[in-house]
C-alpha positions in Angstrom: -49.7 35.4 94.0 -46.7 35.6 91.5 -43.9 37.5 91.5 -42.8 38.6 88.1 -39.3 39.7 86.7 -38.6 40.9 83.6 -36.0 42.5 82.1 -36.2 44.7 78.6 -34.6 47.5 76.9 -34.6 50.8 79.1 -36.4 52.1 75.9 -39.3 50.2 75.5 -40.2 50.9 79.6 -42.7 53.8 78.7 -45.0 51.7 76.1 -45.0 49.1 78.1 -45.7 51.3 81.4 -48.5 52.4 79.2 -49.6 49.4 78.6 -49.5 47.5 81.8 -51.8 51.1 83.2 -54.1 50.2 80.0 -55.2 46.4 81.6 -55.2 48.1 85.1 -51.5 47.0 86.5 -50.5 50.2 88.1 -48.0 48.5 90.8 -44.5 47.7 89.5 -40.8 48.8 90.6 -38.4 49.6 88.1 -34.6 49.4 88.4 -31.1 50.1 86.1 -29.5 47.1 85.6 -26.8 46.1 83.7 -26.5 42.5 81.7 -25.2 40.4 78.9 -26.9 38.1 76.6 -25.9 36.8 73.3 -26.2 40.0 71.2 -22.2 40.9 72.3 -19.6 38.7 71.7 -17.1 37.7 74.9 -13.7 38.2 74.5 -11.1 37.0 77.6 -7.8 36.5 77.7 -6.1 34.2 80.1 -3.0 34.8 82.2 -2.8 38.8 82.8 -3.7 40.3 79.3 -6.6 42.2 79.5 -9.7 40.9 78.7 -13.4 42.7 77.7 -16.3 42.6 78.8 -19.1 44.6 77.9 -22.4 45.2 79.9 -25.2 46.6 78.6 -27.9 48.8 80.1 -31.5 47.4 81.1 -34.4 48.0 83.1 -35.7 45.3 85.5 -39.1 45.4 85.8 -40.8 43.7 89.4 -44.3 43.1 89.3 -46.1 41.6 92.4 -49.8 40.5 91.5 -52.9 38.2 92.0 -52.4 35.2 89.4 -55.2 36.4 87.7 -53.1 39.5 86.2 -50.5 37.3 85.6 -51.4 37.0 81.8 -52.2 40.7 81.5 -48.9 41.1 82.6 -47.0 38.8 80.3 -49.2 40.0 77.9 -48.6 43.9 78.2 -44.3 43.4 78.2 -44.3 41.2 75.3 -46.4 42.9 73.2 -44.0 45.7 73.2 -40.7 44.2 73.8 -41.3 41.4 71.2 -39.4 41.9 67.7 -38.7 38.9 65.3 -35.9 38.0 64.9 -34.3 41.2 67.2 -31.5 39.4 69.9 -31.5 40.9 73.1 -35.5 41.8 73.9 -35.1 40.2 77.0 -36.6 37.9 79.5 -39.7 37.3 81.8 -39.2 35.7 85.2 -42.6 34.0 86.9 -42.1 33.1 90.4 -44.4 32.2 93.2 -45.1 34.8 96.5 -45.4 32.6 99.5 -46.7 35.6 101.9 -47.3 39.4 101.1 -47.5 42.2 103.7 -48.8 45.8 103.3 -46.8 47.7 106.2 -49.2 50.4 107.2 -52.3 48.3 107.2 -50.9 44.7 108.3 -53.2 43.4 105.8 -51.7 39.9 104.2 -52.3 37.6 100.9 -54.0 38.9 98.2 -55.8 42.0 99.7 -52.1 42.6 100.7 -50.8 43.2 96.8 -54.1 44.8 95.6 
């Protein structure tokens, strides 16, 4: 079981909501986020002048699966998010689930993420 993180640009969510439903991935959360990678330049000023710093809006994008979706998964983000040569697209977290728990049902493992 992985646990995967990703965050992209809050416009690319619906293709790649699309495409993660197309391999049969239809569990995911979705958050607003705010970030900063390399695509703004930092500007800070030391000793009480006012300094910048510019955050950007993302999505973060949770995905908690059976490790044979993980490649399906991977697969669906970067096929949309992916742009030569763009900055910014974004990143992909993969990180093991050591136990996974449906409330209702008590059910646990793999049965547990479906």
């Amino acid at each position: 079981m992985k646990l995967i993180i990703a965050i992209i640009q809050p416009e690319e969510l619906p293709e790649i909501k699309e495409e993660l439903i197309k391999r049969k991935i239809y569990k995911f959360t979705v958050t607003n986020a705010k970030g900063q990678g390399k695509e703004i330049p930092v500007r800070e000023v030391y000793r009480g002048l006012s300094h910048e710093v510019t955050l950007l809006n993302k999505i973060r994008l949770e995905i908690a699966l059976n490790d044979e979706f993980v490649n399906d998964a991977v697969n669906a983000i970067t096929s949309v998010a992916k742009k030569d040569g763009d900055k910014g697209r974004g990143k992909i977290f993969i990180l093991p689930i050591e136990e996974c728990i449906r409330i209702r049902s008590g059910e646990t493992g793999s049965e547990a993420i479906g």
